[in-house]
C-alpha positions in Angstrom: 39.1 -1.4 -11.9 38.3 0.4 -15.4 37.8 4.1 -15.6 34.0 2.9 -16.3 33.5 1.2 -13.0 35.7 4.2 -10.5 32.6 6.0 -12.3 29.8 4.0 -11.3 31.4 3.2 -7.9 31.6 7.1 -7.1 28.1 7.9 -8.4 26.8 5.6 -6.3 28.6 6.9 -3.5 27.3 10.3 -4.2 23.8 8.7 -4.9 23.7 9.9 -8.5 21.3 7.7 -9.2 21.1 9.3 -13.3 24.7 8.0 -14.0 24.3 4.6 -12.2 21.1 4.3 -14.3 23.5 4.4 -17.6 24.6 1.1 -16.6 21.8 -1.5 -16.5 24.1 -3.9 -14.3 24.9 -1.5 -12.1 20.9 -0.1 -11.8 21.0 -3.0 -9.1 22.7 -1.2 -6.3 19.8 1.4 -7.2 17.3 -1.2 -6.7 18.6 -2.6 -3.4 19.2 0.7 -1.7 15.4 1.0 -1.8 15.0 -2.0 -0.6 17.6 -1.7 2.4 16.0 1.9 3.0 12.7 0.6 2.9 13.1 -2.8 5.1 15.5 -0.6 7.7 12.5 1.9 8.2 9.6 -0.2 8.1 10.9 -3.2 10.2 10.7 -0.4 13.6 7.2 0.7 13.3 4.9 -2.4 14.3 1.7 -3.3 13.7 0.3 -1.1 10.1 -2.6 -1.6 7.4 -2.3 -0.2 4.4 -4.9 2.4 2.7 -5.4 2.7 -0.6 -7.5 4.6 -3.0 -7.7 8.1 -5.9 -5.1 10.6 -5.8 -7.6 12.5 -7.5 -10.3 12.2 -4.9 -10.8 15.8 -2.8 -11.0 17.1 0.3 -15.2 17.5 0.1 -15.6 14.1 -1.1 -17.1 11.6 0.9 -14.6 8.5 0.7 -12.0 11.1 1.5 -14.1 11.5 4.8 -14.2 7.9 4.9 -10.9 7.5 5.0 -9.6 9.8 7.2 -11.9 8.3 9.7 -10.8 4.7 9.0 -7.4 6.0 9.5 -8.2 7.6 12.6 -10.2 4.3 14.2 -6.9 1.8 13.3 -4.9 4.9 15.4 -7.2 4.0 17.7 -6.9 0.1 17.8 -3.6 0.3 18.2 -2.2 -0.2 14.5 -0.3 2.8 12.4 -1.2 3.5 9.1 0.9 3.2 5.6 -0.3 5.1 2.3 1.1 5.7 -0.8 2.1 9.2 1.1 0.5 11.0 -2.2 -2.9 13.3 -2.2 -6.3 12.4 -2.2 -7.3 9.3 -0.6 -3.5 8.6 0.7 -3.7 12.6 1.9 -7.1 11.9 4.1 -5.4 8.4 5.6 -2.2 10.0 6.8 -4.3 13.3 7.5 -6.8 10.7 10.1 -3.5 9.4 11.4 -1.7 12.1 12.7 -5.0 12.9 13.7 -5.6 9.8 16.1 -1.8 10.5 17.6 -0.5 7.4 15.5 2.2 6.0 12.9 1.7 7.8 9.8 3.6 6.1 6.9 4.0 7.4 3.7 5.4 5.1 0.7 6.0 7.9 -1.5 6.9 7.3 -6.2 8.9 9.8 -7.8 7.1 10.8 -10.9 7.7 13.1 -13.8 4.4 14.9 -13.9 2.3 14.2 -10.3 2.6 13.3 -6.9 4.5 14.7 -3.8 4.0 13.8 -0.4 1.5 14.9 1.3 1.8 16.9 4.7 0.2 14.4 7.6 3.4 11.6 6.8 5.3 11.6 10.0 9.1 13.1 8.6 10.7 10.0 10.2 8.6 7.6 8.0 8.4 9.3 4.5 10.5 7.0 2.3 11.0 7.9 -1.7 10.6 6.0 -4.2 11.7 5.2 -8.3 10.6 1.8 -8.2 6.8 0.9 -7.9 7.5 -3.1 -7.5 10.0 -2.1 -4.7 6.9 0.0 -3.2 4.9 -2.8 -3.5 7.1 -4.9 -1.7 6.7 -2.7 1.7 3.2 -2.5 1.2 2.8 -5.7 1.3 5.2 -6.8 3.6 4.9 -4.8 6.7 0.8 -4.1 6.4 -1.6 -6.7 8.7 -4.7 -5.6 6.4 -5.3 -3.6 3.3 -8.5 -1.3 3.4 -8.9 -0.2 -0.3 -11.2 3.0 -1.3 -12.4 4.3 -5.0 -9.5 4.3 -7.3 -8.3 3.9 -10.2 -5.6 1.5 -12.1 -2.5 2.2 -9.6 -5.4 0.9 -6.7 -6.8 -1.7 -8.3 -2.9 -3.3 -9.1 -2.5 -3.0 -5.7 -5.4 -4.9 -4.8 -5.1 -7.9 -7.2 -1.0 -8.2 -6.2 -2.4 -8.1 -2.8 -5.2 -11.4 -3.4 -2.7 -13.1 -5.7 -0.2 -13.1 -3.5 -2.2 -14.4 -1.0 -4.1 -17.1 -3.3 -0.6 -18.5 -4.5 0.6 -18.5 -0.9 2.7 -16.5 -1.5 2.1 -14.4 1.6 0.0 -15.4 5.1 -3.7 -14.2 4.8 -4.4 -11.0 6.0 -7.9 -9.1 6.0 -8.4 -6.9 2.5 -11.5 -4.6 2.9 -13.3 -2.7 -0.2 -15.3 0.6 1.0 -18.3 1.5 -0.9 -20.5 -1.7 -2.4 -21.9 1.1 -4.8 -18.4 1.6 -6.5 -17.2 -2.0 -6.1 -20.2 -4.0 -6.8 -20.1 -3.6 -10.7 -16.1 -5.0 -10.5 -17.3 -7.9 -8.4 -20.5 -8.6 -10.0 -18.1 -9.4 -13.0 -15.8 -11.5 -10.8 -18.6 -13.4 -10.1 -20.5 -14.0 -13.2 -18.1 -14.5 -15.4 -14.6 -15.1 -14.0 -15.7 -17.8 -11.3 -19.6 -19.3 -12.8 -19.0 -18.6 -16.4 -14.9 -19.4 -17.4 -14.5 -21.2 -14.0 -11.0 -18.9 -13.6 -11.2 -18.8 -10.1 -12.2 -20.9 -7.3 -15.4 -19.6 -5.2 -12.6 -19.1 -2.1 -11.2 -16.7 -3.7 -13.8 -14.4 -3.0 -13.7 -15.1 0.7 -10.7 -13.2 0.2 -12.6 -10.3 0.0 -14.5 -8.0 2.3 -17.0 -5.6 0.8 -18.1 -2.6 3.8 -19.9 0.5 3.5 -18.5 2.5 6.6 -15.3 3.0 8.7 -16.7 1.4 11.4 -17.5 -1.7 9.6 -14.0 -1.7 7.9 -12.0 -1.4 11.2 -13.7 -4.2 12.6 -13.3 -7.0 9.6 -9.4 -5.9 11.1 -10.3 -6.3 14.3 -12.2 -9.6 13.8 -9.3 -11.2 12.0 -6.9 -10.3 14.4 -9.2 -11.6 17.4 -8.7 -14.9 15.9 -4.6 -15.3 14.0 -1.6 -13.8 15.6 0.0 -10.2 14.0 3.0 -11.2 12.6 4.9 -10.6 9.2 3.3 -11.4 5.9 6.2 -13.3 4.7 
């Protein structure tokens, strides 16, 4: 073993991850601690759906309301509830969580500029971290639904991973909800029109794949409904 690699080999014993990331090779054991981390803490908690939406969305907005409450009703129903454990929308799901007495998951990225957990994540289910397609894998993986509120780019990637995953069968179907037809409507309007009649770039299932609600209630039940009908079980 070369002075280079008793380097790397300590670092990542230490978890400096800055000096394993000087080695491209060695990034890997970076990569797969997340992944170990994130499968050995998600793989105890049961039965989840996922919530998405703004960071930037505040306290006295509505679909911040909304989704605390939706968070709070899935408590209810028995599932726990996984965020991207930042502010905003992901601050009101976990918020509505700990609120209903349930699992309160928080998939938490390390950025430069924005972004630290928010308060309501239970301590035993905050997980960090540096790699979004690592976080995308647990989202995907141990939620039975996605419910996805008003947001921006980060929301609407995890939406489309989420229909293209199931589309290419990738994954089992699971429910995916949209909350507010007002802010969704434009975006699916030009889904239909001109992705599926127009350059034929979709079939028309594909939008069956898609629920469009105005209230938690409504949301909370398309989970409910599915679930009524198909076994809970992993996505893949």
């Amino acid at each position: 073993m070369n002075k280079q690699e008793k380097k790397i080999r300590r670092a990542f014993k230490e978890k400096n991850w800055n000096a394993i990331k000087t080695s491209d090779s060695w990034q890997i054991f970076k990569i797969m601690s997340e992944f170990v981390e994130g499968f050995d803490t998600m793989s105890k908690i049961g039965p989840c759906v996922s919530v998405f939406g703004s960071a930037r969305t505040k306290p006295d907005n509505e679909y911040y309301k909304q989704a605390e409450e939706i968070a709070f009703l899935l408590t209810q129903a028995g599932y726990g509830v996984i965020t991207g454990g930042g502010p905003g929308i992901m601050e009101a799901a976990n918020k509505g969580a700990k609120r209903g007495a349930g699992k309160s998951v928080g998939l938490n990225i390390e950025l430069p500029f924005e972004q630290s957990a928010n308060p309501y994540i239970d301590a035993d289910k905050l997980i960090n971290f540096d790699y979004f397609f690592v976080r995308k894998v647990m989202f995907v993986k141990y939620a039975q639904g996605f419910i996805v509120l008003p947001g921006g780019v980060g929301t609407l990637d995890e939406l489309f991973e989420a229909i293209t995953l199931i589309q290419t069968g990738k994954i089992g179907k699971f429910p995916i909800v949209l909350v507010g037809k007002t802010y969704w409507e434009g975006l699916i309007g030009w889904i239909k029109e001109t992705m599926l009649s127009k350059e034929k770039n979709i079939s028309p299932k594909d939008l069956h794949l898609i629920n469009i609600v105005n209230s938690p209630k409504q949301a909370v039940a398309i989970i409910d409904e599915f679930y009524n009908k198909y076994t809970l079980k992993p996505n893949f």
